[in-house]
C-alpha positions, 0 to 999 in steps of 0.5 A: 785346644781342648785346655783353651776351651776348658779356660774359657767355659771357666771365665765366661762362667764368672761373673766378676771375669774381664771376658765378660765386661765388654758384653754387659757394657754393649747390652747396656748401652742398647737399652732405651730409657724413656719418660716414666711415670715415678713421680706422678706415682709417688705424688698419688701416693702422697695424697695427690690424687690428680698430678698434670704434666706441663710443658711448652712448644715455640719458645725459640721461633722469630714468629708465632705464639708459645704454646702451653699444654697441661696433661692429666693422665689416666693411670689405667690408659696411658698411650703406648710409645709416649716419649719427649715430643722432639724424639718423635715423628710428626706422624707419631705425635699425631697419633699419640696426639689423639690417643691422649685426647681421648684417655686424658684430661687435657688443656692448652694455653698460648701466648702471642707474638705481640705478647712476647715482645710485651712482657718477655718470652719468659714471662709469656711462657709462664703465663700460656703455662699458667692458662693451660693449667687453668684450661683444665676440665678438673683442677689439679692437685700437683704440677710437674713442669718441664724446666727450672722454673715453676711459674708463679701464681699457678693453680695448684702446687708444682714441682719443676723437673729439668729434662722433664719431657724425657722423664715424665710421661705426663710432661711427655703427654703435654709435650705432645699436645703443646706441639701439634697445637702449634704447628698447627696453628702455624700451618693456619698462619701460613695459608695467611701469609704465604710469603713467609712458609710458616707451615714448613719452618713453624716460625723457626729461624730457617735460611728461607725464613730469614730471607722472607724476613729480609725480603718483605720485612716482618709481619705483625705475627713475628716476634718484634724483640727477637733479634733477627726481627729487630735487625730488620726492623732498623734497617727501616723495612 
């Protein structure tokens, strides 16, 4: 017993021990990676003074607008626990919501329904990205927006970062902001029309919306191109 012990101490001592691996592998997978705040650092550092985060809320939904928020945050008050807006409850996203309000430069931009069905999804996102950036109290020197795609025409210079809203802590703000407007403005939607349970499915393609949709047909704030909608509307109801 005593040599097994010395054998051990021994191993467990090296770091290049195969005793060891399977503990340093288990501790690294406990660790949380959230969005971080590198490449706004690295635009300041550039000369970008003032770098906004941009991201959107709805696309997917059969009913509602798209949402677009810009955020520019304060280096010096950055909310504690800002993450990608799907990673967190709504009670989470309300007080972050607030949090960035108050120590952020903020903007917000939609596109409707009916624009949807007019240009495309996305293309109306691009144009909500483009009314939040342009909804800003101060114009930006840099954008970071969530996606593949940098929108054209925007106010300033933009870099497009996929997976954005997990790795940007200014995105993960829009994010946020971009959301709670939405679902807010679902929630309206659904005291106007009851019918449907705008408030608790937020326009998404839920059983129960879907039968909504079959039962009393669409109404004027379901998107006309999106196929479930579209089916619906060539049965003639």
């Amino acid at each position: 017993m005593r040599e097994f012990r010395r054998i051990m101490t021994r191993h467990l001592s090296d770091p290049s021990s195969p005793l060891r691996k399977p503990r340093t592998r288990n501790i690294a997978s406990r660790i949380l990676v959230g969005p971080d705040s590198n490449r706004e650092e690295a635009l300041r550092k550039s000369g970008c003074r003032l770098v906004a985060g941009v991201d959107e809320a709805g696309r997917g939904p059969l009913a509602g607008p798209v949402v677009a928020a810009a955020a520019i945050l304060d280096p010096e008050h950055i909310p504690a626990g800002l993450n990608d807006s799907k990673k967190l409850t709504a009670g989470d996203r309300e007080r972050l919501f607030e949090e960035i309000l108050r120590f952020a430069v903020v903007g917000v931009g939609s596109a409707s329904a009916s624009e949807i069905d007019e240009i495309n999804i996305r293309q109306a996102t691009f144009a909500a990205m483009r009314r939040a950036l342009a909804g800003l109290a101060v114009k930006p020197d840099h954008a970071l927006i969530d996606g593949r795609d940098v929108p054209p025409k925007l106010p300033c210079l933009a870099t497009a970062v996929i997976g954005g809203d997990a790795a940007s802590l200014s995105i993960a703000a829009a994010s946020i902001v971009a959301k709670v407007v939405r679902d807010r403005m679902m929630h309206q939607l659904g005291l106007a029309f009851p019918l449907y349970g705008f408030g608790a499915h937020m326009g998404y393609g839920t059983p129960a919306h879907l039968t909504a949709i079959r039962t009393h047909g669409p109404c004027l704030h379901h998107r006309r191109t999106f196929a479930p909608v579209r089916e619906q509307l060539m049965l003639g109801i």
